[in-house]
Structures are given as C-alpha cells and as structure tokens.
Legacy VTK file of the C-alpha trace (Angstrom):
# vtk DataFile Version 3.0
C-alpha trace
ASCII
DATASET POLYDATA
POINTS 78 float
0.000 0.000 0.000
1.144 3.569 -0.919
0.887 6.354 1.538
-0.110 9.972 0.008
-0.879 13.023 1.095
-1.893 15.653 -0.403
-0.910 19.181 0.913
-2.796 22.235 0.501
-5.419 24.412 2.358
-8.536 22.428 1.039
-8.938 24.471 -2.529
-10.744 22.607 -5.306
-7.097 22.131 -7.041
-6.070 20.391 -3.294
-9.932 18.192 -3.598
-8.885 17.778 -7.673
-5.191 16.565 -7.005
-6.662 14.100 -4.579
-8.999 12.825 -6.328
-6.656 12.329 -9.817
-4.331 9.900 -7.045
-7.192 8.157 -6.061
-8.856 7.734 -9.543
-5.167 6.739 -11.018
-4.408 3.982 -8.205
-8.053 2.335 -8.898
-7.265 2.706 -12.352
-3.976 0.499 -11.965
-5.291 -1.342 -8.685
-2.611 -0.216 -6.611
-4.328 0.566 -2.384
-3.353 3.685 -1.478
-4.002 5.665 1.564
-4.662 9.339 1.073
-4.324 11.547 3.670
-5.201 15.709 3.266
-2.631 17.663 4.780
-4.289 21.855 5.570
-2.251 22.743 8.341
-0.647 25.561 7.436
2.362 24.472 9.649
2.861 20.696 8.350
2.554 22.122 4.882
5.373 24.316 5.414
7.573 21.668 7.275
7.200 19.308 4.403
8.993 21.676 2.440
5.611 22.634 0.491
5.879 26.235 -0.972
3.107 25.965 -3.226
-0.425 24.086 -3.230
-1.048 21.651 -3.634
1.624 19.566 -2.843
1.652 15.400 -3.325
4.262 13.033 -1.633
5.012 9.523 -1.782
5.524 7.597 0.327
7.398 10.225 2.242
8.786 11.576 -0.494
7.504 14.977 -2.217
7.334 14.447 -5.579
4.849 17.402 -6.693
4.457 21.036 -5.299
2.088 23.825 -7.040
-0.397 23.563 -9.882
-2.299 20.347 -10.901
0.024 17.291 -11.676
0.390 15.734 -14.953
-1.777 12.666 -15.214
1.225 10.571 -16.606
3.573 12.093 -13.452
0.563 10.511 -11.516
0.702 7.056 -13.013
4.520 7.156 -12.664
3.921 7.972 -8.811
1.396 5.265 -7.953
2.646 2.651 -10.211
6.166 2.551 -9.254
LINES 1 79
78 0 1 2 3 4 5 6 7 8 9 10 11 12 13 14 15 16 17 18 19 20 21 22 23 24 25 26 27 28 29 30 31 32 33 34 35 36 37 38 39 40 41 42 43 44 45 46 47 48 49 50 51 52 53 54 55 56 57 58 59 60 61 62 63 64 65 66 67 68 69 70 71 72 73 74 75 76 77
C-alpha cells in the first residue's frame, strides 16, 4: 500500500489533485491511503511552498499547480 498526502489548504485544485491519485491507483489497482494535509504548519515543514503539494511515500514528488496525469501514473505505479 502507498501512503499519500496531499498538501494544501482544502482548494478545489487540493480536492482535484486528490482525487486524480485516487482515480489513477483504482485505475492500476494499486491501495493507497490518502491523507489531506491543511495545516498551514505541516505544509510548510514538508517543504511545500506551493499548493497543492503530493508526496510519496514520504517523499515529495509534486508542489504547485495540478500534476500531470502521466507524473501521476509514474507515482502510484512505481
């Protein structure tokens, strides 16, 4: 199982981001667990300068804008 989270304040693009790693894993039938990261504090920690932000597995992978769909699959399906 992958761990995720997704950091950002709650904006659509946070909900959106989300729901593109949720929609990819089912897609390739990997389990993931998705956790939302708003505080304003862990955000920053994670080293998070823009929203939304999407790590791995403990490792940050995305930070600001919408992710690519195939930078998605790459994520989840390695």
């Amino acid at each position: 199982m992958k761990n995720v989270k997704v950091y950002g304040p709650g904006c659509q693009r946070c909900e959106t981001a989300a729901k593109m790693v949720k929609e990819t894993a089912d897609k390739l039938g990997v389990d993931v667990e998705i956790e939302k990261v708003t505080d304003a504090r862990s955000i920053a920690m994670a080293g998070v300068m823009s929203t939304p932000g999407v790590s791995v597995d403990g490792k940050l992978v995305h930070a600001g804008g919408l992710p690519d769909a195939g930078a998605v699959e790459a994520w989840i399906g390695a």
